[in-house]
MMTF fields as JSON, N, C-alpha, C and O atoms, coordinates in Angstrom:
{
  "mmtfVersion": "1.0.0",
  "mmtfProducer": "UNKNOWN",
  "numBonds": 295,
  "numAtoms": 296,
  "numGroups": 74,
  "numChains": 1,
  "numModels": 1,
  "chainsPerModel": [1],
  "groupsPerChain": [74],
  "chainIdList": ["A"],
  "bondAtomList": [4, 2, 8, 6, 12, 10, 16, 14, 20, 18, 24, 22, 28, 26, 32, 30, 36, 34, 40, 38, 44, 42, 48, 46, 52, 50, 56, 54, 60, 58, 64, 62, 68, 66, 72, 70, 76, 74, 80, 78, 84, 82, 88, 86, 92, 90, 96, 94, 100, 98, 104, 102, 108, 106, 112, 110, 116, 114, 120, 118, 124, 122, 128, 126, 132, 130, 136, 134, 140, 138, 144, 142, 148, 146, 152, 150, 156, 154, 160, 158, 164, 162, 168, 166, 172, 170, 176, 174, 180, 178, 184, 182, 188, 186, 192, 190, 196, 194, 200, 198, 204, 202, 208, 206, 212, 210, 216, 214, 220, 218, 224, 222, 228, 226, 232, 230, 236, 234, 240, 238, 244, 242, 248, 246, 252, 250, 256, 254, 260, 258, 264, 262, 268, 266, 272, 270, 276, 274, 280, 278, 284, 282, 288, 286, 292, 290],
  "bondOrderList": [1, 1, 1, 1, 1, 1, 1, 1, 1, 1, 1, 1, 1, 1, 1, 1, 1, 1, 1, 1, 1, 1, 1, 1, 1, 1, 1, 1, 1, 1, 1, 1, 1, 1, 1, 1, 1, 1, 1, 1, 1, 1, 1, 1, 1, 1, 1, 1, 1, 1, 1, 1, 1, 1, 1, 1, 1, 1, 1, 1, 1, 1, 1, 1, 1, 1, 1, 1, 1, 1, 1, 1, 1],
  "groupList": [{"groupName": "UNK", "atomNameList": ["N", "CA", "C", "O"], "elementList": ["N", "C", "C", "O"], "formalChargeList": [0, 0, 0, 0], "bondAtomList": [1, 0, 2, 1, 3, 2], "bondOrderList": [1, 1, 2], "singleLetterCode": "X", "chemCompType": "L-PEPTIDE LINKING"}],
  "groupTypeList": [0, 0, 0, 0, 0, 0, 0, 0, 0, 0, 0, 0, 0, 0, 0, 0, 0, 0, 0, 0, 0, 0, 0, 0, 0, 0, 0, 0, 0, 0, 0, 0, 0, 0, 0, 0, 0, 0, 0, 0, 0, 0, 0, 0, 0, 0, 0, 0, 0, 0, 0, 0, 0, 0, 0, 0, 0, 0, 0, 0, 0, 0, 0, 0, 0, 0, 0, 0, 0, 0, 0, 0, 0, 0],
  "groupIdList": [1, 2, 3, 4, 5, 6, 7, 8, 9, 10, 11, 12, 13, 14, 15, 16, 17, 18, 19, 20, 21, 22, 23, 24, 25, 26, 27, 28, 29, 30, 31, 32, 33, 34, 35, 36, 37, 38, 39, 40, 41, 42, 43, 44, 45, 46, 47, 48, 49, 50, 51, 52, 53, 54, 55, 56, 57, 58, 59, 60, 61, 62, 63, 64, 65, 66, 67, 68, 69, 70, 71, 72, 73, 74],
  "secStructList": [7, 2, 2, 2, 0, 0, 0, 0, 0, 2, 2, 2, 2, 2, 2, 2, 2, 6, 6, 6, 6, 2, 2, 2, 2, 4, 4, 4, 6, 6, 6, 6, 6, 6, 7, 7, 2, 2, 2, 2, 6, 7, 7, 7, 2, 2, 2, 2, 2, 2, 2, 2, 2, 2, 2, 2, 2, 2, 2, 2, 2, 2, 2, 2, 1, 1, 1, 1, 7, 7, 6, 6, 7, 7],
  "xCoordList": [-19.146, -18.626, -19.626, -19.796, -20.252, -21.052, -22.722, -23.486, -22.679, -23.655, -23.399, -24.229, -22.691, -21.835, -21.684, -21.774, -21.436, -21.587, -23.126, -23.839, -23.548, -24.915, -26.023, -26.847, -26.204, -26.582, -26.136, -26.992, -24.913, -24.553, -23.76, -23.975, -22.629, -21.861, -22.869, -22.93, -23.392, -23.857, -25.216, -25.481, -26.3, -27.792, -26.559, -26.733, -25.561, -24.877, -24.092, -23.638, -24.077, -22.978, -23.453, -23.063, -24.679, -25.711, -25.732, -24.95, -26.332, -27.077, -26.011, -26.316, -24.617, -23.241, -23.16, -23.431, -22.868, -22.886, -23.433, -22.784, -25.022, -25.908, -25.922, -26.791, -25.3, -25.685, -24.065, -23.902, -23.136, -22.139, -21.6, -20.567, -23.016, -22.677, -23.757, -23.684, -24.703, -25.536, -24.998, -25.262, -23.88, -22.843, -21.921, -21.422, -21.732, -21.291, -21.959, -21.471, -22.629, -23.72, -23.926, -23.459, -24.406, -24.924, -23.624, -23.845, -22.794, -21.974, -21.544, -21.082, -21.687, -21.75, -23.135, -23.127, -23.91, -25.381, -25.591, -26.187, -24.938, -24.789, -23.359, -23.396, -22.494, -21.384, -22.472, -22.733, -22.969, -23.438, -25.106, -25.935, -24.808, -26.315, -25.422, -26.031, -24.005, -23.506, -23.648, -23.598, -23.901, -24.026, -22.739, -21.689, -22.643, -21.484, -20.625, -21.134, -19.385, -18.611, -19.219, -19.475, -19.355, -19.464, -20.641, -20.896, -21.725, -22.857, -22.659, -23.197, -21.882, -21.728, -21.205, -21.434, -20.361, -19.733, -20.42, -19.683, -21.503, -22.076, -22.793, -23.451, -22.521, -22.989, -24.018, -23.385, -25.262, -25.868, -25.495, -26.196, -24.624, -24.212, -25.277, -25.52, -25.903, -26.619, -27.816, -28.446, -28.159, -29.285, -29.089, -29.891, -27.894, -26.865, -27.079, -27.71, -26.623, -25.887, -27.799, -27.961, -28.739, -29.9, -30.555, -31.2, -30.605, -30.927, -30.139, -30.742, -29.042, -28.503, -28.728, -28.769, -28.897, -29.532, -30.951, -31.16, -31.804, -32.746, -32.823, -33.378, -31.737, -32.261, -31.54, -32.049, -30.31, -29.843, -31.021, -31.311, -31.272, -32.974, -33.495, -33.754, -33.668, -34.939, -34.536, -35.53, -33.185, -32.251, -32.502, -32.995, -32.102, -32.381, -33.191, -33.069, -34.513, -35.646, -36.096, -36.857, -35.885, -36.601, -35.54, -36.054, -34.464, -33.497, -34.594, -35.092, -34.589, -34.762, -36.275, -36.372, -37.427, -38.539, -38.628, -39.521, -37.462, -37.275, -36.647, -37.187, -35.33, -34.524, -34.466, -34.819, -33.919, -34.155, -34.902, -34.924, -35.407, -36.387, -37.554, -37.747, -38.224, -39.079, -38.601, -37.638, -39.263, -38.73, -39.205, -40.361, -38.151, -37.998, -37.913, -38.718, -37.202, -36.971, -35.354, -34.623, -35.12, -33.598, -33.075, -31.868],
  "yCoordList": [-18.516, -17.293, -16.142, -15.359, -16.026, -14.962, -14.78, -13.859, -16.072, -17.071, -16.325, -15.676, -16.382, -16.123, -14.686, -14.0, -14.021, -11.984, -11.896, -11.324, -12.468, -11.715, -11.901, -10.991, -13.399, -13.745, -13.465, -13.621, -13.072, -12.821, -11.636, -11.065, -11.425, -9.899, -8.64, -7.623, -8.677, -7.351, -7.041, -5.906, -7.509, -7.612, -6.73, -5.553, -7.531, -6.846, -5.418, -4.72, -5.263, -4.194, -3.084, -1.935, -3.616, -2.498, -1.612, -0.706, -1.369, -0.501, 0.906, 2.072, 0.367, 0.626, 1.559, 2.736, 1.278, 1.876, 2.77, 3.772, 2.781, 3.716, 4.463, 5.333, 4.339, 5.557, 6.395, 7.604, 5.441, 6.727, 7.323, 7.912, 6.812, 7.725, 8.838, 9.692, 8.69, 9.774, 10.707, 11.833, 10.349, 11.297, 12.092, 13.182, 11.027, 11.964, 12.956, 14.061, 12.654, 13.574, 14.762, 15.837, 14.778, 15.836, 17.045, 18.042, 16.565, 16.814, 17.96, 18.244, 19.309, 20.055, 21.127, 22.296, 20.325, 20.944, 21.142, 21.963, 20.19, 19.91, 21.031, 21.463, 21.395, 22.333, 23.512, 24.106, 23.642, 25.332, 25.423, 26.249, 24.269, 24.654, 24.697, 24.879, 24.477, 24.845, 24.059, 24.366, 22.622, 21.229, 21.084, 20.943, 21.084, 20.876, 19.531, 18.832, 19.482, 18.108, 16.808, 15.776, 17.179, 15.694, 15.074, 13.872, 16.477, 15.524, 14.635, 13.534, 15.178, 14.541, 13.416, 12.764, 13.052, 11.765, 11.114, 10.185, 10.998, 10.095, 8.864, 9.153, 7.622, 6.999, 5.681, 4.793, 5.472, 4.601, 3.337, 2.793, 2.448, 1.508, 0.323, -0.428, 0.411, -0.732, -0.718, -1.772, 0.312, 0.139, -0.13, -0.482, -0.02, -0.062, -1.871, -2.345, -2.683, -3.895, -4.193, -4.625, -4.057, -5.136, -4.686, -5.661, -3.771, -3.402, -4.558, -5.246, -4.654, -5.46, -6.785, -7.566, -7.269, -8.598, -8.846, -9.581, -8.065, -7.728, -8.782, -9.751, -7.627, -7.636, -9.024, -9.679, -9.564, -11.015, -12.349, -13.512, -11.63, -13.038, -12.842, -13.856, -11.719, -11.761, -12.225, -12.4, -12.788, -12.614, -14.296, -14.991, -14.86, -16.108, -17.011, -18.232, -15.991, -16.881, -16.502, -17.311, -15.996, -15.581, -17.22, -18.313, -17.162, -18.394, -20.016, -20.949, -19.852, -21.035, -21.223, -22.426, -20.463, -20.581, -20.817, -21.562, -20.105, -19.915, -21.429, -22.256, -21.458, -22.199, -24.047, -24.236, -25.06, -26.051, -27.134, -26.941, -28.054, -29.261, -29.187, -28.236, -30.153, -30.275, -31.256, -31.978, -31.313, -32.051, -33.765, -34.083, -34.668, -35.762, -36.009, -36.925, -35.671, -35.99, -35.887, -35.013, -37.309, -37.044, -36.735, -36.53],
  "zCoordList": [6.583, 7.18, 7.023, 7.957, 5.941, 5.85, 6.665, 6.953, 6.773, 7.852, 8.939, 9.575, 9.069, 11.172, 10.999, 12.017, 9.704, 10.129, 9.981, 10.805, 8.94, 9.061, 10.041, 10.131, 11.096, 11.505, 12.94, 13.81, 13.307, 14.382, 15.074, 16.143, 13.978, 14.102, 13.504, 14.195, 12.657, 12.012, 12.646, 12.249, 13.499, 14.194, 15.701, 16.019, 16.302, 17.33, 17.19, 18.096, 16.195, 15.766, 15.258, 15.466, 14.293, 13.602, 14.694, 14.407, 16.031, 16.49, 16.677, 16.428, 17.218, 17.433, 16.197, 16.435, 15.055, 13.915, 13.6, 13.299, 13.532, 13.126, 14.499, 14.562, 15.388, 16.609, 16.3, 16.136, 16.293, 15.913, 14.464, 14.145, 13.588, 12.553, 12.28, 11.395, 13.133, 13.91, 14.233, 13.813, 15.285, 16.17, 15.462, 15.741, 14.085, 13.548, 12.339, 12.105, 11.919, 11.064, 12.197, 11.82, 13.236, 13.747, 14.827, 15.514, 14.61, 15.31, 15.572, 16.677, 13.981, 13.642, 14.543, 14.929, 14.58, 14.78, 16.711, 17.408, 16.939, 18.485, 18.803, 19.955, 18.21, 18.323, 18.578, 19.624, 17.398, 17.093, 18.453, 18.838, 18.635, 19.712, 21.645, 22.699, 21.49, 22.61, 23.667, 24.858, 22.974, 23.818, 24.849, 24.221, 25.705, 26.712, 25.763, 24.887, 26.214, 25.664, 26.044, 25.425, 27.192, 28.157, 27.877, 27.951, 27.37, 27.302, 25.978, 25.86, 25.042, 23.789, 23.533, 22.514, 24.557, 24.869, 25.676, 26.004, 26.28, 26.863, 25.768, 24.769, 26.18, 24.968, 25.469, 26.041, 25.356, 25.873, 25.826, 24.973, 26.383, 25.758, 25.653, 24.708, 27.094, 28.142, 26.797, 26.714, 25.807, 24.615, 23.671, 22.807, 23.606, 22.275, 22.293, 21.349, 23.214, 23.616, 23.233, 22.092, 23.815, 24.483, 22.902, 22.516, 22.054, 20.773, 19.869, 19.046, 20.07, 19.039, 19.368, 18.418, 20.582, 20.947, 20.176, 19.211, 20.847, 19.941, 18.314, 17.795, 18.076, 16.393, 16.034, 15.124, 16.722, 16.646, 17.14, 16.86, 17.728, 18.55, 17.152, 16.502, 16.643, 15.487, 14.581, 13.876, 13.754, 12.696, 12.962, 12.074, 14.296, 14.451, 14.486, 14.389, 14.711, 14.969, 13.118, 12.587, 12.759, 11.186, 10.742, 10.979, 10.273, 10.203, 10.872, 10.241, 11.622, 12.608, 11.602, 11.36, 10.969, 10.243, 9.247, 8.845, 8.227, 6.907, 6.366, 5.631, 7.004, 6.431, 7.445, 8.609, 6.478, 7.203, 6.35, 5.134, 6.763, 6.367, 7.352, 8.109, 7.279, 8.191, 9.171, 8.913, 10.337, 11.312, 11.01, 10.729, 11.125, 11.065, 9.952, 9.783, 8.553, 7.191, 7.416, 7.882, 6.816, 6.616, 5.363, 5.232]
}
């Protein structure tokens, strides 16, 4: 199980995370600079999504090097 979050939920989810706790750290700072609402709610998703792919390809292919036997040893 911990196999299947770290390797697959948390590389997809990370990017998600750290962008809306960004949103929220600055949230204050974006008020006082008179940011319209709307722009504040706009949320990149389409970078959000291909970022966390990203970092899951990399999570897998590091796995797929690290861990294992060599090929043809049973």
């Amino acid at each position: 199980m911990t196999r299947i979050l770290l390797h697959y939920v948390l590389p997809i989810a990370l990017p998600t995370i750290v962008y809306f706790g960004w949103l929220w750290l600055t949230r204050n700072k974006r008020a006082a600079a008179g940011e319209p609402e709307e722009a504040q709610r706009r949320t990149p998703w389409f970078w959000l999504i291909v970022t966390g792919f990203v970092l899951m390809a990399g999570g897998l292919i590091y796995l797929g090097l690290t861990d294992g036997t060599r090929p043809g040893a049973a």
